[in-house]
N, C-alpha and C positions, 0 to 999 in steps of 0.2 A: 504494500500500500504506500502510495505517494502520501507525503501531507506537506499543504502547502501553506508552510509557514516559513517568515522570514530570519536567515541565520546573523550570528551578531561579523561576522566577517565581512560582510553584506552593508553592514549598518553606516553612516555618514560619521564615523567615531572621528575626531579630529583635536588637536588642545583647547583645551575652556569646554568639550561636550560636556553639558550635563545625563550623568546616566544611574539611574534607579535600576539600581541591579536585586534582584530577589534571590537569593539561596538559600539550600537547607542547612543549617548547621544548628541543627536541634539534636546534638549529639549528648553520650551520655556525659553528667555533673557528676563525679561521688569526692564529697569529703571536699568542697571546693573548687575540686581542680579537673580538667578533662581528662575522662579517661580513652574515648580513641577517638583519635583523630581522624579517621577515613573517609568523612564529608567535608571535613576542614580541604584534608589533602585532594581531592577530589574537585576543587572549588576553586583551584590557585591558578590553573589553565587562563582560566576565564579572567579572574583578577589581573594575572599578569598581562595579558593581553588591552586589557583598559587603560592599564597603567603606563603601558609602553606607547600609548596613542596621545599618553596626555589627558585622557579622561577626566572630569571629577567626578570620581562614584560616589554614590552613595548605596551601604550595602542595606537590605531588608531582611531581616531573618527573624524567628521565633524560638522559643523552646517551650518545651514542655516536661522541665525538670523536674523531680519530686522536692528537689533541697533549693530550689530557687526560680523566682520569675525574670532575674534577671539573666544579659548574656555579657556582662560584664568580664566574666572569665574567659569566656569564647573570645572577645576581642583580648584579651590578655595573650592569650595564646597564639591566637592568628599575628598579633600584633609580633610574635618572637619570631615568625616567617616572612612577614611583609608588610610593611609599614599601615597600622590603620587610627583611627584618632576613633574614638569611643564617645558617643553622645546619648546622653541620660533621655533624654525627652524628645520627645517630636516637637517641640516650641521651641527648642535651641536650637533644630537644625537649621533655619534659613539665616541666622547670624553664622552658624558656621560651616556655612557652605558657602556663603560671599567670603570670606576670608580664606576659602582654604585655594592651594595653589593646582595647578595644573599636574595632572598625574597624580594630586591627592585623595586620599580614599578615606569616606567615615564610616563608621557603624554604629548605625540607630540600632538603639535598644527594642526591646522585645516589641517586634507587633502589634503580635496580639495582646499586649497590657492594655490596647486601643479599643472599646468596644466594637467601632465603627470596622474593624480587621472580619472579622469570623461572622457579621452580619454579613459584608457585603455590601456596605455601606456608601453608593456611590460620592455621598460627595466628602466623604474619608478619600474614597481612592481618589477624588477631583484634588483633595488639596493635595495628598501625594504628588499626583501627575503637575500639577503645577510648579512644584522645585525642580526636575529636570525636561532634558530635549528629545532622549529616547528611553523608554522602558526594556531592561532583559530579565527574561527570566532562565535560570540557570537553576531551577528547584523541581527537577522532576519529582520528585520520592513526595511531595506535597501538593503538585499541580494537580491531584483528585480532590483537592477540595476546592470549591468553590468561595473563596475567600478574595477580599477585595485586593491583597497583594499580586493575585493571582489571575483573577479574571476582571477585575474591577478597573485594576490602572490601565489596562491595552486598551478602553475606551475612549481614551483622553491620549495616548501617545504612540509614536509608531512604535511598534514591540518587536522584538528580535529574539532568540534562543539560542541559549549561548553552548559553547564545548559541550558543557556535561549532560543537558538536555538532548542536547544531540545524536550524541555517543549513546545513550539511555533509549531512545527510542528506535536507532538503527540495530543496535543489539537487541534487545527484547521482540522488536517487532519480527526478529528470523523465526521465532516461535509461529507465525502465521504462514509461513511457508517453507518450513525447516529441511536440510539433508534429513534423511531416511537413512537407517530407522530412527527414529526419533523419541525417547523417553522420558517421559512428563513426570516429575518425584516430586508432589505438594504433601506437605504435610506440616506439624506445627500447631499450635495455637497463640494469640496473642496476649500475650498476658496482661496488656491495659486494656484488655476487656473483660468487663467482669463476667458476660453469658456468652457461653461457649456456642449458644444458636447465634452470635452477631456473628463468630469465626466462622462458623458452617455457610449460612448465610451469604457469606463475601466466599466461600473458597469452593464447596461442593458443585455452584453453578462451572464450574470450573472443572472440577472433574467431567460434568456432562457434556462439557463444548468439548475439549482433548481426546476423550473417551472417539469421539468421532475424528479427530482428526491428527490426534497421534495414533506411535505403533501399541506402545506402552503406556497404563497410565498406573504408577502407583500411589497409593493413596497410605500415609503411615502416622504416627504421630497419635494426637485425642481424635484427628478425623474417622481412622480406623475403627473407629472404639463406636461410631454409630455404625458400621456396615457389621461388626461383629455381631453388635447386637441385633440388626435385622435380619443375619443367619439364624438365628434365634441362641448365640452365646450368651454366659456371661458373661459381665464384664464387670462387676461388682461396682465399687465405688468411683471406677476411674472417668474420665471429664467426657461427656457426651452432650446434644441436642437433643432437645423433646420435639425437635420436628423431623418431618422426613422430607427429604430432597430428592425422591426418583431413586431409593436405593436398590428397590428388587433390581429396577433397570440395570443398575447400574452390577449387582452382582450376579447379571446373566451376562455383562459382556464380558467377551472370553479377553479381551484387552486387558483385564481389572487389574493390579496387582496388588494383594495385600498382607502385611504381612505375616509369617512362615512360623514364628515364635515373638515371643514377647518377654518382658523381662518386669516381675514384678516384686514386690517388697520395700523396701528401703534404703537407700546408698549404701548402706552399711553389712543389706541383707538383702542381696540380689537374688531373684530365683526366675530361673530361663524356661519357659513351658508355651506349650502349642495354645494358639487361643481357644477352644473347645475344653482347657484346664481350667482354665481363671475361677474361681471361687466366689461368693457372693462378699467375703470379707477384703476382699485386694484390689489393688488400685495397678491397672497398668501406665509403667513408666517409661519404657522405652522400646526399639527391637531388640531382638537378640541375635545371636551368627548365624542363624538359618538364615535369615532374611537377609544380612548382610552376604551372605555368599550368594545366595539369587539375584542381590542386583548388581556385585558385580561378575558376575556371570552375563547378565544383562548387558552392560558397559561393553565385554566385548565387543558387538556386533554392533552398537549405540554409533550413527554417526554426529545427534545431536542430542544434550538434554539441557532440559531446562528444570532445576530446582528452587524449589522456593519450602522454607520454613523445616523444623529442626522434625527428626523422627523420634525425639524423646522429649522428657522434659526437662530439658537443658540449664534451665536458671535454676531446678532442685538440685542437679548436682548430677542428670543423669545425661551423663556428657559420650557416656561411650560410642554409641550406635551414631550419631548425627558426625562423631570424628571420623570413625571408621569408613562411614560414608565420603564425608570429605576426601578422605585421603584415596579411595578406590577411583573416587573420581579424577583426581588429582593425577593419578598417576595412570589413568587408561590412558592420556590425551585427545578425550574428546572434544568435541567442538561444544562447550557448556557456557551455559549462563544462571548465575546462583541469582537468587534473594531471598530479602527476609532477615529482620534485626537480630536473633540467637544464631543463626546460617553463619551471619557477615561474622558475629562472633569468633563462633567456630573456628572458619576461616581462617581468619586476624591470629587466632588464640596459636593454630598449627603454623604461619608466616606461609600459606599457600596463595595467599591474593594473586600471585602474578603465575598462579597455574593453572585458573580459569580463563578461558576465552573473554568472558566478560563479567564483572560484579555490580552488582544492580546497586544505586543507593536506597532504591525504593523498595516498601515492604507494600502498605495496600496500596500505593500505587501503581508498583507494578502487579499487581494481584486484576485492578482494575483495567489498568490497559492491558492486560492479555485478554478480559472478559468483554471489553467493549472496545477494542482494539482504535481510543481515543481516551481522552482527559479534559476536562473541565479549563484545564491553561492549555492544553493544546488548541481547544475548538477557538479559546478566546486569541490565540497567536495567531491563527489563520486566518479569524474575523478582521483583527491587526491587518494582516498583511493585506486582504483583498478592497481596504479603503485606504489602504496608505502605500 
């Protein structure tokens, strides 16, 4: 699929531009300080590039930390790689945006501290759009929401899309017409959500679309744990939906794959068994090596896959099966693209980033644009571009 929106390569960038740049750096806070940097590093493309034309950006970003609303520390950090000046309030930046010089960069505080952000607010995004001459957005992993940083300011300025948007949509999108064979591994839950139906919800439609148009689709994780139980297993305590999404359908297609064994108890007291064992007292945690040796057995013959989210559950400490994973994949050299925040994790945690094809920074974004193969900042880039 074409989309025809405009790139920031493209854009009239010259000294004294003003540019309203958007990115994600809603990375994790603990104890103060960042702890990874992979959207930071991911983001400096596009920075460097403004910077070298003479730009004055200003950056847009949000978080949504447990330990603070501010992004205070994130410009601390950014600021140890490339020069940025940090502004408290949206009412200080048009004094310090007239004072700041050519190739200077600021970063406005948290967004969304703005009501007028996560409404949609158009004449929030008006007065945005009115401090600079062109808008970029370079925040795929966020462009699914409909947010006035995101859809709201391409009203008011020509908009552009920068490197990592880019990059984010021309890899993810190989998923809509991928080398053969091709094998689809979602799984995961999200743990800022509290009902495990909003995870099913965003991800089993998903299963349904791939089911048809990959070779493989495996389905692992808490997702498993509703197709278990529509075989009619147990599955005791472990995280499932109270609704159903097409599961018969889905476990008459001979595509399905799910996991081979499961692995339940506690960190401390692991116990490996078929899912038709589980008991009405145990919580499944993770897969176990049957599963892991069928998919990579799978990988052999894999010429594309696409992963998204952990096959255990990762933040309790059930880290093996999602590494394991990792690393098969790692090491087949298939043509893959990961996502998903425990995934990226993973990843990070093993130093594999540069042995994927490609690393998503988006989790429901790309979740979304694989299910609508578009984005909310995407449609709004193209609407950009076809008046400007």
């Amino acid at each position: 699929m074409q989309y025809k929106f405009k790139k920031i390569e493209d854009a009239p960038i010259s000294s004294g531009t003003k540019v309203l740049l958007r990115l994600d750096l809603n990375v994790p806070i603990v104890d103060g300080q960042v702890r990874d940097d992979f959207r930071i590093k991911k983001s400096l493309k596009t920075l460097e590039f403004l910077k070298n034309r003479g730009a004055k950006t200003i950056i847009i970003a949000h978080t949504d930390s447990k330990e603070t609303d501010s992004l205070k520390v994130v410009a601390e950090y950014l600021n140890t790689i490339i020069k940025v000046d940090f502004v408290p309030s949206l009412e200080e930046l048009p004094e310090r945006l007239g004072a700041l010089g050519d190739g200077g960069i600021l970063f406005l505080e948290n967004i969304r501290n703005n009501p007028g952000e996560i409404k949609n607010d158009l004449h929030f995004a008006q007065t945005l759009a009115s401090l600079a001459d062109i808008y970029v957005n370079d925040a795929f992993s966020v462009s699914h929401r409909a947010h006035a940083s995101i859809v709201g300011i391409p009203n008011f300025l020509p908009s552009y899309a920068g490197f990592l948007f880019c990059e984010e949509v021309v890899h993810v999108s190989r998923a809509f017409n991928p080398p053969r064979p091709f094998l689809f591994i979602l799984a995961g839950a999200n743990k800022k959500l509290t009902s495990t139906s909003l995870v099913s919800e965003t991800k089993f439609p998903l299963v349904t679309k791939f089911l048809k148009s990959a070779d493989s689709v495996f389905v692992g994780g808490a997702l498993a744990n509703d197709l278990f139980k529509a075989e009619g297993f147990e599955i005791g305590h472990s995280k499932h939906s109270e609704s159903d999404f097409g599961f018969e359908a889905m476990l008459h297609n001979p595509k399905l794959l799910l996991p081979l064994d499961v692995v339940v108890g506690d960190p401390q007291n692991k116990i490996s068994k078929k899912p038709n064992q589980i008991l009405p007292e145990e919580i499944v945690f993770d897969a176990g090596q049957e599963t892991l040796t069928m998919l990579t057995e799978k990988l052999k013959s894999a010429q594309f896959v696409l992963w998204n989210g952990t096959i255990g559950a990762y933040e309790q400490g059930f880290v093996e099966g999602t590494e394991a994973l990792a690393k098969a994949i790692a090491e087949s050299g298939v043509e893959a693209i990961v996502g998903g925040g425990d995934t990226l994790a993973a990843i990070d945690k093993l130093a594999l980033n540069d042995k994927f094809s490609f690393v998503s920074t988006g989790g429901g974004a790309m979740l979304d644009f694989l299910a609508s193969e578009t984005l909310p900042g995407i449609a709004a880039l193209e609407a950009s571009a076809a008046h400007n």
